[in-house]
NUNUTI-51815 format. One record per residue: residue number from 1; residue in three letters; chain; x, y, z of N, C-alpha, C, CB in turn. Coordinates in nm, 3 decimals. Glycine has a CB too. Example, Ala and Ser with C-alpha at 12.3 -4.5 7.8 and 13.67 -1.06 7.14 Angstrom:
<lovos>
num, residuo, cadena, nx, ny, nz, cax, cay, caz, cx, cy, cz, cbx, cby, cbz
1, Ala, A, 1.319, -0.569, 0.780, 1.230, -0.450, 0.780, 1.320, -0.330, 0.780, 1.131, -0.447, 0.905
2, Ser, A, 1.285, -0.225, 0.708, 1.367, -0.106, 0.714, 1.290, 0.003, 0.787, 1.408, -0.060, 0.572
</lovos>
This chain:
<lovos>
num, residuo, cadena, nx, ny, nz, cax, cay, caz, cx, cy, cz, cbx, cby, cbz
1, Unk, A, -2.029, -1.246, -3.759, -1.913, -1.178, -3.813, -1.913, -1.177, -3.965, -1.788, -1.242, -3.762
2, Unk, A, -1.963, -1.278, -4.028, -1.958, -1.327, -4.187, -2.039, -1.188, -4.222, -2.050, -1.506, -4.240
3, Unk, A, -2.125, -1.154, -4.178, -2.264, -1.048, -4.177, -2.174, -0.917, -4.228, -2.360, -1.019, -3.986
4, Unk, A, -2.116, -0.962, -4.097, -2.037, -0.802, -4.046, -1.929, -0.742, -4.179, -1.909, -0.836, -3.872
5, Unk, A, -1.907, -0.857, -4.229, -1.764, -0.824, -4.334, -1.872, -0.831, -4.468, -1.593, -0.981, -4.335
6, Unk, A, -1.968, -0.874, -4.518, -1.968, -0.828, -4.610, -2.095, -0.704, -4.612, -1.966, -0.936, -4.696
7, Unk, A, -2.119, -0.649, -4.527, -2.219, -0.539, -4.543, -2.067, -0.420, -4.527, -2.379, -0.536, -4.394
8, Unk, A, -1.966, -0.436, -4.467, -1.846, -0.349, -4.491, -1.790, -0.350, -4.608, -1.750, -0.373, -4.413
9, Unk, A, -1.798, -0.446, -4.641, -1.768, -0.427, -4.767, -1.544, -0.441, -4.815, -1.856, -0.254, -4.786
10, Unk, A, -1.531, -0.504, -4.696, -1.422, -0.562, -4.710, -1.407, -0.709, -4.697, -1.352, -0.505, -4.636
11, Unk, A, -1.250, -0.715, -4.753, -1.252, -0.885, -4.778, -1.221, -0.959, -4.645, -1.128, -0.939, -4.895
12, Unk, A, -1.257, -1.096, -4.663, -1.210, -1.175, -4.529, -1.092, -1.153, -4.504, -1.220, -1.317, -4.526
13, Unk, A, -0.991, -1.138, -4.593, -0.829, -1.200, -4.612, -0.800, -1.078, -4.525, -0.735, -1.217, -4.795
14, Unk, A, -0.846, -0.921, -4.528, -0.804, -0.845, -4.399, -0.752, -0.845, -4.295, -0.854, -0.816, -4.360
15, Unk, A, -0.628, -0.833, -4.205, -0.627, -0.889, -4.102, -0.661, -0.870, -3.991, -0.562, -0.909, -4.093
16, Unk, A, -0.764, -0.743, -4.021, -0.892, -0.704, -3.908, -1.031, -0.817, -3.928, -0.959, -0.513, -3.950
17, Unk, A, -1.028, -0.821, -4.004, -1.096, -0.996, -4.034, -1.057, -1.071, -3.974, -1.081, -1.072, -4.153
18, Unk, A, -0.985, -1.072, -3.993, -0.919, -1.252, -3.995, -0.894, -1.250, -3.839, -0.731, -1.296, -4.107
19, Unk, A, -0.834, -1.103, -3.760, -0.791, -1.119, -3.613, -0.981, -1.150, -3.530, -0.682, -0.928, -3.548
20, Unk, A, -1.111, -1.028, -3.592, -1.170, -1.090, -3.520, -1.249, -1.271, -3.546, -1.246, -0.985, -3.500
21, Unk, A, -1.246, -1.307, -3.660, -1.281, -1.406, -3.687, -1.235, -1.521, -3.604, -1.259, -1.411, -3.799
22, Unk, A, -1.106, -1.510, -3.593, -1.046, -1.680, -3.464, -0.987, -1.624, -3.332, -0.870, -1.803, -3.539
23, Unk, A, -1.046, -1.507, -3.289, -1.057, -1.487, -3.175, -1.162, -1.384, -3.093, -0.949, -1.467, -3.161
24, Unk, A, -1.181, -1.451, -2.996, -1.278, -1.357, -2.945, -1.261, -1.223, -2.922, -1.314, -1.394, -2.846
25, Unk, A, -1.389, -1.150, -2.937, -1.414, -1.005, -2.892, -1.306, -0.947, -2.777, -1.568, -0.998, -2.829
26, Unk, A, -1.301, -1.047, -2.670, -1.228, -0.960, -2.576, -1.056, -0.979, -2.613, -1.272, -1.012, -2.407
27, Unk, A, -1.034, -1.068, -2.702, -0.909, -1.084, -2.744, -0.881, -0.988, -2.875, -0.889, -1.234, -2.769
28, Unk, A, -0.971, -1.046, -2.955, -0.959, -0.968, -3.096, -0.931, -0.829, -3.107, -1.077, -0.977, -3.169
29, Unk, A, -1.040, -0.740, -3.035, -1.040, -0.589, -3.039, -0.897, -0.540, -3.041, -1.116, -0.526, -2.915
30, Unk, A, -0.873, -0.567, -2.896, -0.705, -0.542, -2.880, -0.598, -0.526, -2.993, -0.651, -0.656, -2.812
31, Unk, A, -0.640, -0.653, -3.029, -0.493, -0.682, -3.130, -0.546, -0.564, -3.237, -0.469, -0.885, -3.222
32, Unk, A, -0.667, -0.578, -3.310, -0.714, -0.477, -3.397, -0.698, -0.357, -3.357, -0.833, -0.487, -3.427
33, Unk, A, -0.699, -0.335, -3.229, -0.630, -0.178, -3.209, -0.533, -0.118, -3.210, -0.636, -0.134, -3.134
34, Unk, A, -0.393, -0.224, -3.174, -0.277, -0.208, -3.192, -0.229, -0.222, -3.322, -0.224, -0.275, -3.119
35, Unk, A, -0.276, -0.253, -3.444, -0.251, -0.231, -3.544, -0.183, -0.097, -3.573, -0.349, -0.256, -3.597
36, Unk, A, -0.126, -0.117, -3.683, -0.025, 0.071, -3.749, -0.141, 0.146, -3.747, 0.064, 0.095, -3.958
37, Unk, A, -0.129, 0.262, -3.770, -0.227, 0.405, -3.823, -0.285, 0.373, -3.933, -0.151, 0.548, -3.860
38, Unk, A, -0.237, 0.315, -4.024, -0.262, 0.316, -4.178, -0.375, 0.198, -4.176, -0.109, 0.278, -4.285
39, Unk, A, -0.358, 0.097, -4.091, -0.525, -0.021, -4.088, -0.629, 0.014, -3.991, -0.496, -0.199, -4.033
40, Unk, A, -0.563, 0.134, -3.940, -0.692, 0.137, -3.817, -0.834, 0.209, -3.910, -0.634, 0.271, -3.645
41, Unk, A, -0.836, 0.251, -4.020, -0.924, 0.297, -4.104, -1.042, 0.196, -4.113, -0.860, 0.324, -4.229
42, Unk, A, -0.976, 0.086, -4.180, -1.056, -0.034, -4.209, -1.084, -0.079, -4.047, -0.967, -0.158, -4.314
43, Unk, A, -1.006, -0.135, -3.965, -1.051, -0.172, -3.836, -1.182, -0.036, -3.778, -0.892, -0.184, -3.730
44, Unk, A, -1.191, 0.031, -3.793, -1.292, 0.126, -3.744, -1.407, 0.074, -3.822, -1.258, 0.286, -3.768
45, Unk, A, -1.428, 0.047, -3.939, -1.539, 0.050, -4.053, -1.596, -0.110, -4.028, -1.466, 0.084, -4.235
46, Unk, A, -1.512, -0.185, -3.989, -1.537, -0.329, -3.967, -1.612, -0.340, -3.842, -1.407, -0.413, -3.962
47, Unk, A, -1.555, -0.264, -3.739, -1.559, -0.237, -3.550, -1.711, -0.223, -3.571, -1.462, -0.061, -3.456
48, Unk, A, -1.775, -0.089, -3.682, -1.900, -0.013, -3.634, -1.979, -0.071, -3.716, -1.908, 0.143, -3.641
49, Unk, A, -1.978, -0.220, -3.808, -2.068, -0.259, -3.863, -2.059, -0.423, -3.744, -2.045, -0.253, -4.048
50, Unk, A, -1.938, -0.445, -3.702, -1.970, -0.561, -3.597, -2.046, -0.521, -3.501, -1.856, -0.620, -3.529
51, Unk, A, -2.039, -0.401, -3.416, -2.138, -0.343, -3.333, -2.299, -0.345, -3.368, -2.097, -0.210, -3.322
52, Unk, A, -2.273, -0.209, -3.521, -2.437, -0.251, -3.585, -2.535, -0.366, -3.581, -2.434, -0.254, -3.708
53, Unk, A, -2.437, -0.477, -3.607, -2.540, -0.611, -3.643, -2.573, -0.659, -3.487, -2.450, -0.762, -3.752
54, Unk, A, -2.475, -0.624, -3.387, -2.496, -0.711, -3.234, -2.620, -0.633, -3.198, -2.354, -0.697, -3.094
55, Unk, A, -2.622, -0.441, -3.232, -2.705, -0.383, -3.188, -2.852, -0.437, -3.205, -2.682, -0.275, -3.230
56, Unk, A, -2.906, -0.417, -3.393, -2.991, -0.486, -3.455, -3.034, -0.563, -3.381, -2.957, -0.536, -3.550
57, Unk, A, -2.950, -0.721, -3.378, -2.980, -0.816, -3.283, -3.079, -0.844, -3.187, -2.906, -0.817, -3.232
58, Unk, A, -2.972, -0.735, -3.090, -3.059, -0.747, -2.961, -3.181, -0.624, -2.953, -2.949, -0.731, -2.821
59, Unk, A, -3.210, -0.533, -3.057, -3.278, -0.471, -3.078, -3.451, -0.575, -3.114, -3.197, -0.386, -3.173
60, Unk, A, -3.394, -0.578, -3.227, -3.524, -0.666, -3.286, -3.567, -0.794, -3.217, -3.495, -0.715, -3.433
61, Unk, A, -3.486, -0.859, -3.131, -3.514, -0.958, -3.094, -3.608, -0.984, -2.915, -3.382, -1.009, -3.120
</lovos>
């Protein structure tokens, strides 16, 4: 996740950060989705670089 936030290029203190950071994927997403209109910007940009790096991952590995 550490990966994930700074190749996005947003800060930890986010609270699309911070929701997936102390909770899991199947918990986190959620809450990050129910967020207002106005954070789901950043929650999208965070979402498709947490994906990227899992992809990578299991790509290269």
């Amino acid at each position: 996740m550490r990966d994930s936030d700074e190749e996005s290029r947003l800060k930890p203190t986010f609270i699309q950060c911070v929701l997936l950071h102390t909770h899991r994927l199947k918990i986190g997403i959620p809450k990050v989705l129910s967020l207002p209109n106005d954070e789901l910007s950043k929650a999208y940009v965070l979402l498709m670089y947490v994906f990227k790096r899992a992809y990578l991952r299991r790509y290269f590995s």
